[in-house]
PAKOL-388312 format. One record per atom (N, C-alpha, C): residue in one letter; atom name; x, y negated, z. Coordinates in pm, whole numbers, plus 50000, padded with zeros to 5 digits. Example, Ala and Ser with C-alpha at 12.3 -4.5 7.8 and 13.67 -1.06 7.14 Angstrom:
<atoms>
+------+------+-------+-------+-------+
| type | atom |     x |     y |     z |
+------+------+-------+-------+-------+
|    A |    N | 51319 | 50569 | 50780 |
|    A |   CA | 51230 | 50450 | 50780 |
|    A |    C | 51320 | 50330 | 50780 |
|    S |    N | 51285 | 50225 | 50708 |
|    S |   CA | 51367 | 50106 | 50714 |
|    S |    C | 51290 | 49997 | 50787 |
+------+------+-------+-------+-------+
</atoms>
This chain:
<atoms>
+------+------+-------+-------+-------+
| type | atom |     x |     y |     z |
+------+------+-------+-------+-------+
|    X |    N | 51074 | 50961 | 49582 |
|    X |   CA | 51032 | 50960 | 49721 |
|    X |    C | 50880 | 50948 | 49730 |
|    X |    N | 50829 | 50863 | 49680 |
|    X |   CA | 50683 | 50830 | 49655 |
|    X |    C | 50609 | 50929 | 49625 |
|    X |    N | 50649 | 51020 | 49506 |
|    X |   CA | 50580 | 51176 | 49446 |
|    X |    C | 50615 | 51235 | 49512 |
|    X |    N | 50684 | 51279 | 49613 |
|    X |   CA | 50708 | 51377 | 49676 |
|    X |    C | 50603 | 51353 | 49846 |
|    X |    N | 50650 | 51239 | 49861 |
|    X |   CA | 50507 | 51216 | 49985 |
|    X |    C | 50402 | 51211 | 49959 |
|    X |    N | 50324 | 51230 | 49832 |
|    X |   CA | 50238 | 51178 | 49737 |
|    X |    C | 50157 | 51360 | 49765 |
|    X |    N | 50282 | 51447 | 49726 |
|    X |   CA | 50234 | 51562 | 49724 |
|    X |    C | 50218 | 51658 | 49836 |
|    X |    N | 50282 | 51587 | 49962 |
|    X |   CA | 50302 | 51650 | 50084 |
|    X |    C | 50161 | 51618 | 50099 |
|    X |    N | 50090 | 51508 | 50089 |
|    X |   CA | 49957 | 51441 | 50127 |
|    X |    C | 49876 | 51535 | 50090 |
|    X |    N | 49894 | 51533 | 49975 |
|    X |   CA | 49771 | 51629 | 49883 |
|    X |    C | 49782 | 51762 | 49977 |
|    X |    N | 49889 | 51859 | 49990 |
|    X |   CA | 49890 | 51966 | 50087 |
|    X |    C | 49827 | 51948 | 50206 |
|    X |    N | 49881 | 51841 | 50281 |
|    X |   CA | 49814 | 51814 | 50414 |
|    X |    C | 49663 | 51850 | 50395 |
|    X |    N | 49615 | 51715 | 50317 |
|    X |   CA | 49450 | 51747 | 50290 |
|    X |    C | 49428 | 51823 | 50233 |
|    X |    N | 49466 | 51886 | 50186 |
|    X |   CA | 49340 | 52060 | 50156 |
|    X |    C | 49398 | 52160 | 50258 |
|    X |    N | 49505 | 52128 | 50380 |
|    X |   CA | 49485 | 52237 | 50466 |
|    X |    C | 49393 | 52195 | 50584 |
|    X |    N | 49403 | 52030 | 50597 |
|    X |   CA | 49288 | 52011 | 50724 |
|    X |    C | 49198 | 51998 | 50637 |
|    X |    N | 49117 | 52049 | 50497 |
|    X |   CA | 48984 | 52073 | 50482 |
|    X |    C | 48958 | 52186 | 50527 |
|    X |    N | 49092 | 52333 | 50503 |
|    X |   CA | 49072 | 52425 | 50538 |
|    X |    C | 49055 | 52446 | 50628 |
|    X |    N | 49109 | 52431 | 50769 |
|    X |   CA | 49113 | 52407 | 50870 |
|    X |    C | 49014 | 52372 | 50959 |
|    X |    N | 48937 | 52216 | 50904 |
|    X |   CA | 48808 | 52224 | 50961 |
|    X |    C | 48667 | 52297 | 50914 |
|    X |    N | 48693 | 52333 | 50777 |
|    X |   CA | 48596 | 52446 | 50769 |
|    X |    C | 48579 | 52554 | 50790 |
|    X |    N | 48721 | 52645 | 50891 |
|    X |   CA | 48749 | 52740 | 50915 |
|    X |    C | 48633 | 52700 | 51069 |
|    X |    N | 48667 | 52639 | 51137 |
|    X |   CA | 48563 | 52611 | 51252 |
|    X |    C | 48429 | 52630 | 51239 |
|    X |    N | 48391 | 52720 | 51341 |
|    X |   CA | 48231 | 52682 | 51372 |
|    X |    C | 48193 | 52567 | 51439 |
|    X |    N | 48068 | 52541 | 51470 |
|    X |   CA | 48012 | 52406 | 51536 |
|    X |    C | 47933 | 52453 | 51673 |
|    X |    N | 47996 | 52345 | 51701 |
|    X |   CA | 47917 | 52399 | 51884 |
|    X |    C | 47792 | 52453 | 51900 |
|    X |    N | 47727 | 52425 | 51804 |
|    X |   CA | 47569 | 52443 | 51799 |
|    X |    C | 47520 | 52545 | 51750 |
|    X |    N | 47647 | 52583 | 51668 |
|    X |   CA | 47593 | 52713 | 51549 |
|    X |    C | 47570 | 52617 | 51439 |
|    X |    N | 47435 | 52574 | 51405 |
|    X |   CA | 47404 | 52464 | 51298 |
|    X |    C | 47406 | 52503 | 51177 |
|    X |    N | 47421 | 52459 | 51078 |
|    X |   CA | 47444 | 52498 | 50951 |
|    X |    C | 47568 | 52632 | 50925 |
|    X |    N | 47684 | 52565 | 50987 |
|    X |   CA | 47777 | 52669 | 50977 |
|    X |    C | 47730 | 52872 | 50982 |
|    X |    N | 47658 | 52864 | 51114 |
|    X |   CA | 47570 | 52990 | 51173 |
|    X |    C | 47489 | 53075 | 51067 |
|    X |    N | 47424 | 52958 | 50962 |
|    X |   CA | 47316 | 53020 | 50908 |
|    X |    C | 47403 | 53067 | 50782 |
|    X |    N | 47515 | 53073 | 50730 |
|    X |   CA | 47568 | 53123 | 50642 |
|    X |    C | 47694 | 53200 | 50675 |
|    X |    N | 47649 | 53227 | 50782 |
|    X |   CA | 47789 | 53354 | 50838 |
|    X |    C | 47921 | 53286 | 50950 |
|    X |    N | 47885 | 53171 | 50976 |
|    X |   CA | 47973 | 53150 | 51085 |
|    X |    C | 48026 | 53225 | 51168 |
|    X |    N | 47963 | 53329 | 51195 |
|    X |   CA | 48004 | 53363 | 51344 |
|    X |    C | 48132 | 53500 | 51302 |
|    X |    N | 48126 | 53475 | 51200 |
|    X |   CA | 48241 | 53601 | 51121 |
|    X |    C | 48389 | 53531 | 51181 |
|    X |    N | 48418 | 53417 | 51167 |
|    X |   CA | 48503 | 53394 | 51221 |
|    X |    C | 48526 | 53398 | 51371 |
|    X |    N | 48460 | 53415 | 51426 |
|    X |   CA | 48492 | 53480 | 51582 |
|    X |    C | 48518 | 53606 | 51589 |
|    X |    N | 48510 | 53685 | 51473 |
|    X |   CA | 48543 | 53826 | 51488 |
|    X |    C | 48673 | 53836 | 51425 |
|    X |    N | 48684 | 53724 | 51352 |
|    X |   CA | 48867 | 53775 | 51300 |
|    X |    C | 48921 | 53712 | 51377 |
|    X |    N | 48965 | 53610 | 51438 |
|    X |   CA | 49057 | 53532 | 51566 |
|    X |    C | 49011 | 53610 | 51672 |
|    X |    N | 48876 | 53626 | 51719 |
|    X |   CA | 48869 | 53703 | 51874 |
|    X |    C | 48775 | 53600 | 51938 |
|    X |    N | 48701 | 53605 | 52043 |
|    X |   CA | 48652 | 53561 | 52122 |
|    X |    C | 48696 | 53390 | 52133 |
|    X |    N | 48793 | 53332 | 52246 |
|    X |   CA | 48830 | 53187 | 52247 |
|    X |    C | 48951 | 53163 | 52165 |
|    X |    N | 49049 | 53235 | 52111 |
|    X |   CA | 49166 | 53214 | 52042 |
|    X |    C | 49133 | 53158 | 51953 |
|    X |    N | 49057 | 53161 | 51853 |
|    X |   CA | 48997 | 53075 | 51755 |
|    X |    C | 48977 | 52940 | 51738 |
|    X |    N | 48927 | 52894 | 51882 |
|    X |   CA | 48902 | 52734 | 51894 |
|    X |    C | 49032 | 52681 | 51902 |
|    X |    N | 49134 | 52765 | 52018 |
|    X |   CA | 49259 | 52670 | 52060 |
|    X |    C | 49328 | 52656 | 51978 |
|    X |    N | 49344 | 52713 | 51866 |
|    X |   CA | 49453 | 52759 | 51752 |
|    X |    C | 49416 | 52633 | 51648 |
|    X |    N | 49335 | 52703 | 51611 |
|    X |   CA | 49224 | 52598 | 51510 |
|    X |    C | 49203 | 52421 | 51550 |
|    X |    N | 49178 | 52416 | 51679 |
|    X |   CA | 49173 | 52286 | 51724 |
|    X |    C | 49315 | 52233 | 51736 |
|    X |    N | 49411 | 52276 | 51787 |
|    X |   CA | 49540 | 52210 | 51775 |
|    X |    C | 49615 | 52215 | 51588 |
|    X |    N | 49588 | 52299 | 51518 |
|    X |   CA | 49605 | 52236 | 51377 |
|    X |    C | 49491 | 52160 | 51285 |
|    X |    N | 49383 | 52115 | 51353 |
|    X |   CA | 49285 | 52026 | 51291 |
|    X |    C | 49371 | 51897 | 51363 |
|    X |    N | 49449 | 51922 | 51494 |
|    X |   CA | 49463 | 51719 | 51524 |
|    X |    C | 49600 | 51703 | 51460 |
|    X |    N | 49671 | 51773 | 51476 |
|    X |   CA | 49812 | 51841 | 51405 |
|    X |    C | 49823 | 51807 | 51250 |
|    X |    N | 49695 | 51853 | 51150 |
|    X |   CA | 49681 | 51825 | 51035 |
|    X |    C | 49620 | 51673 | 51026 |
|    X |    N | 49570 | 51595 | 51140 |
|    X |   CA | 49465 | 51467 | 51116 |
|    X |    C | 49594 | 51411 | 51144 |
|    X |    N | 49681 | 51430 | 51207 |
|    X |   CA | 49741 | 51294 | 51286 |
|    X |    C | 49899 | 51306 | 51149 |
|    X |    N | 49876 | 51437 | 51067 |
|    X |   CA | 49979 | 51372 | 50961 |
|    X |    C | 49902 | 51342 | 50843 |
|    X |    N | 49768 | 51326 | 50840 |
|    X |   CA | 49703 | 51260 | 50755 |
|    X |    C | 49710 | 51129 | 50768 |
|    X |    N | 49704 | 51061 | 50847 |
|    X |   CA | 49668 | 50888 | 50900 |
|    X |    C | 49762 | 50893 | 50894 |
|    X |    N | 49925 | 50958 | 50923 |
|    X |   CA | 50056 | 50870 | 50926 |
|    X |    C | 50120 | 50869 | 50757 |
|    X |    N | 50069 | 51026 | 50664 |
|    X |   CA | 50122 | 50962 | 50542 |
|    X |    C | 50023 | 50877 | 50509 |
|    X |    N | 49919 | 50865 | 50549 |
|    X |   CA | 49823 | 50777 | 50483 |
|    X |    C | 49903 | 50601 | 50489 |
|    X |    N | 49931 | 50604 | 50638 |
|    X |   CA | 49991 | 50466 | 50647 |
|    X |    C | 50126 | 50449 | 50585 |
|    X |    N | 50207 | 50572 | 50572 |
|    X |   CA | 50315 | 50531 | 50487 |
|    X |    C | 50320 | 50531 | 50363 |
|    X |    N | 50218 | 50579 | 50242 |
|    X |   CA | 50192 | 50544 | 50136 |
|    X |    C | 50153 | 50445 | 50101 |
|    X |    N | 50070 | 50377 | 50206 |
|    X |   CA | 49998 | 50231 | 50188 |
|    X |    C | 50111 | 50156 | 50194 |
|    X |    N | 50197 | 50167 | 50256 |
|    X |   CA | 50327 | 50080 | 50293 |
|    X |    C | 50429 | 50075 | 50178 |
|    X |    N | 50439 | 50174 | 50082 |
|    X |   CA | 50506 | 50223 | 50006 |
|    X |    C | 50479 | 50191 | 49887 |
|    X |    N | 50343 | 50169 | 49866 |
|    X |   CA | 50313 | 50103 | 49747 |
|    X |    C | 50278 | 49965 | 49726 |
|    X |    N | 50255 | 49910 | 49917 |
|    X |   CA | 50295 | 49739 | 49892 |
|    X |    C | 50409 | 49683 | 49876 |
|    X |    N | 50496 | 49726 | 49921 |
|    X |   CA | 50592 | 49665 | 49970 |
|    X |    C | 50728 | 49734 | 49837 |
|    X |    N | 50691 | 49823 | 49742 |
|    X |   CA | 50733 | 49861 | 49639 |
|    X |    C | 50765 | 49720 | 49536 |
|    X |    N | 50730 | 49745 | 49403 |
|    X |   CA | 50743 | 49712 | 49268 |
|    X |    C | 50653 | 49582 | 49279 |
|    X |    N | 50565 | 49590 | 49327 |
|    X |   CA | 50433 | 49502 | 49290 |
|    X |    C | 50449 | 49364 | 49352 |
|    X |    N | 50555 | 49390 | 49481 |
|    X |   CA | 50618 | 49293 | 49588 |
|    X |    C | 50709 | 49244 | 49523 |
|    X |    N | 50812 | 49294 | 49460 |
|    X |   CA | 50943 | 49220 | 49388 |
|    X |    C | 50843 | 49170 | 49279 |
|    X |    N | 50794 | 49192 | 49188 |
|    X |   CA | 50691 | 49182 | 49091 |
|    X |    C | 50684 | 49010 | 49085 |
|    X |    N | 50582 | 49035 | 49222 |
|    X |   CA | 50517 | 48900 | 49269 |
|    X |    C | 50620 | 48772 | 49294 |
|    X |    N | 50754 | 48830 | 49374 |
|    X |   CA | 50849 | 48753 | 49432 |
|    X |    C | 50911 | 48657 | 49284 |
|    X |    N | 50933 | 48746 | 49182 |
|    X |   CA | 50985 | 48729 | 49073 |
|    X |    C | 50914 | 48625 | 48967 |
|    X |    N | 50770 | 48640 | 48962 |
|    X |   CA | 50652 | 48545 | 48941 |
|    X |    C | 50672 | 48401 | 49008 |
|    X |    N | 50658 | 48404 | 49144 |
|    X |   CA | 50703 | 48278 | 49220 |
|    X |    C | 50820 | 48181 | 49172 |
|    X |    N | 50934 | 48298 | 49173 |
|    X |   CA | 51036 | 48244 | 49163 |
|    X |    C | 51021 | 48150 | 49015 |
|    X |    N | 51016 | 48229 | 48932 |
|    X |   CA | 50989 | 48183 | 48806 |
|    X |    C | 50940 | 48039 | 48782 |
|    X |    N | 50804 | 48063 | 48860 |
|    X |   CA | 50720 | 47946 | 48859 |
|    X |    C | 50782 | 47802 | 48942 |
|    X |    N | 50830 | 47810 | 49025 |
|    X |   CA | 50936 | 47733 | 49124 |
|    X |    C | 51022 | 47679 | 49020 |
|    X |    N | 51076 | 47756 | 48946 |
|    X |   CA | 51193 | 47735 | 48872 |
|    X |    C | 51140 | 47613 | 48754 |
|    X |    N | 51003 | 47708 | 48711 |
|    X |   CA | 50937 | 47571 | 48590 |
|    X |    C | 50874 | 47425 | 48641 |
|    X |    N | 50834 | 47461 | 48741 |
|    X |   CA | 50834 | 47323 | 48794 |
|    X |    C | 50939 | 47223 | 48831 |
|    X |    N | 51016 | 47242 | 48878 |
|    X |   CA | 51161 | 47206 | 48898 |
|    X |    C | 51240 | 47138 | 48776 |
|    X |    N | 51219 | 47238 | 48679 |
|    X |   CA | 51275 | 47141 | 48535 |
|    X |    C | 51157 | 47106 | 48470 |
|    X |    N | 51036 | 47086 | 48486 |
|    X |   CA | 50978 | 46998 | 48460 |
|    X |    C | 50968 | 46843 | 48557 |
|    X |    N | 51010 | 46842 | 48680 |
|    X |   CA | 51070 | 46723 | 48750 |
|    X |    C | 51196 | 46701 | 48725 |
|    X |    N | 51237 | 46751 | 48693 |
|    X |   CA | 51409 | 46727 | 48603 |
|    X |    C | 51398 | 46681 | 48493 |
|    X |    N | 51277 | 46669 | 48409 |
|    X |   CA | 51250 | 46628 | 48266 |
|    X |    C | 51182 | 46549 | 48291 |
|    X |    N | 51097 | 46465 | 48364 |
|    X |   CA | 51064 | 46347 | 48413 |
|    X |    C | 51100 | 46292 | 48461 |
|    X |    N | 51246 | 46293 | 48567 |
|    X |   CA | 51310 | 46232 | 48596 |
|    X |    C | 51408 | 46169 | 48506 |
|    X |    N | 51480 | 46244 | 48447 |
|    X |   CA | 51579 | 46228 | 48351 |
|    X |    C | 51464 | 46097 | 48220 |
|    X |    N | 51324 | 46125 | 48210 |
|    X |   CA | 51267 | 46043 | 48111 |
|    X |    C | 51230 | 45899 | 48175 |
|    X |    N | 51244 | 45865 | 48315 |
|    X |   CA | 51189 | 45787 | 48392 |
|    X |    C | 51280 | 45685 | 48425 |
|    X |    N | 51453 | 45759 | 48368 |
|    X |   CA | 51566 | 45647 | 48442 |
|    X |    C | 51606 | 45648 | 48280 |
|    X |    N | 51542 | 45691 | 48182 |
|    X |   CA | 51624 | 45661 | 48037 |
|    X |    C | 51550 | 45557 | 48025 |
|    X |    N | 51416 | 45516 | 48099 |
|    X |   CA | 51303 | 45445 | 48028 |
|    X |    C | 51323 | 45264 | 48130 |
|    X |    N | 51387 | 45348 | 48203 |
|    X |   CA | 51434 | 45235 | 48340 |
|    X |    C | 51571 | 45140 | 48286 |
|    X |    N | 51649 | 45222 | 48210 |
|    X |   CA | 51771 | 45207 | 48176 |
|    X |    C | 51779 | 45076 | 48026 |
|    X |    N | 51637 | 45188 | 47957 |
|    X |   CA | 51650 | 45082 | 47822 |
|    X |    C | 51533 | 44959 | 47888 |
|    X |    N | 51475 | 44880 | 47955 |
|    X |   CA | 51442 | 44837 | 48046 |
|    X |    C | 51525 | 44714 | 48087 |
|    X |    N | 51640 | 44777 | 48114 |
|    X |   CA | 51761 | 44710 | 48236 |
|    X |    C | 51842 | 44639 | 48079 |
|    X |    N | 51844 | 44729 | 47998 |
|    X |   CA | 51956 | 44688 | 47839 |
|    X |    C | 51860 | 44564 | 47759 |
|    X |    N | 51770 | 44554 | 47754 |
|    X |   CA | 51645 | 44492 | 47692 |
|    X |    C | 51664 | 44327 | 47810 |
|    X |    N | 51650 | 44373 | 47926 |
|    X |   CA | 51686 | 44246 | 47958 |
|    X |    C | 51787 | 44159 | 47962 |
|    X |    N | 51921 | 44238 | 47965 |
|    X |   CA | 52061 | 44197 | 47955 |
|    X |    C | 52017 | 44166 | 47811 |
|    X |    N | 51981 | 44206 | 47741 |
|    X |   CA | 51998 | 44177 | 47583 |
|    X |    C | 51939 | 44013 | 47587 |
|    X |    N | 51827 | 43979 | 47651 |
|    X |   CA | 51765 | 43874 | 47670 |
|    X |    C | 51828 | 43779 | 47761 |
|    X |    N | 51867 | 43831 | 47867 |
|    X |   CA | 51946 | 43741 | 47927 |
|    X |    C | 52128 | 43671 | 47848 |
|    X |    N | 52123 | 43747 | 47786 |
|    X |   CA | 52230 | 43698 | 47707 |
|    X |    C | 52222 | 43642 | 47611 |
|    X |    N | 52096 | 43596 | 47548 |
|    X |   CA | 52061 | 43512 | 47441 |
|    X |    C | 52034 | 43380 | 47491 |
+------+------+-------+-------+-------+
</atoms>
């Protein structure tokens, strides 16, 4: 699932590179001085902008959404159980290490309690 949205992405972005470099600039500008205006002769007069402008927001707005679902996809993946599993772990060693101080704290309490009976019975 991941490689396959992984690669839809990659498509997306190199067609809205294409896409916005297929555009001229309002100004002319840089675009102008290296043949811009060729593309008004293959689309036509205004067909060019409307076409072009609705697959530049068309191509942006599925850029930002796989963008956000890859980000999502790779937190909330492997690296998340990963982490959960780490915790757990660690939870777990602490735990029997208070289980091993406890258990050393009532053996030590116990011979303690036997030591005095031993004395009190003499």
């Amino acid at each position: 699932m991941y490689t396959f949205i992984s690669i839809v992405y990659v498509f997306v972005c190199l067609f809205l590179i294409l896409v916005v470099l297929l555009q001229s600039g309002k100004g002319g500008g840089l675009g102008s001085a290296f043949g811009g205006g060729a593309s008004q002769q293959i689309f036509g007069g205004a067909g060019a902008g409307n076409l072009l402008t609705r697959l530049t927001a068309g191509f942006a707005f599925a850029f930002m959404a796989l963008s956000v679902w890859l980000a999502f996809l790779s937190s909330s993946g492997e690296q998340a159980l990963d982490r959960a599993v780490r915790e757990q772990a660690a939870a777990q060693e602490v735990a029997t290490e208070i289980d091993v101080e406890e258990a050393a704290a009532a053996e030590a309490e116990a011979e303690v309690e036997e030591a005095a009976e031993e004395a009190a019975s003499e």
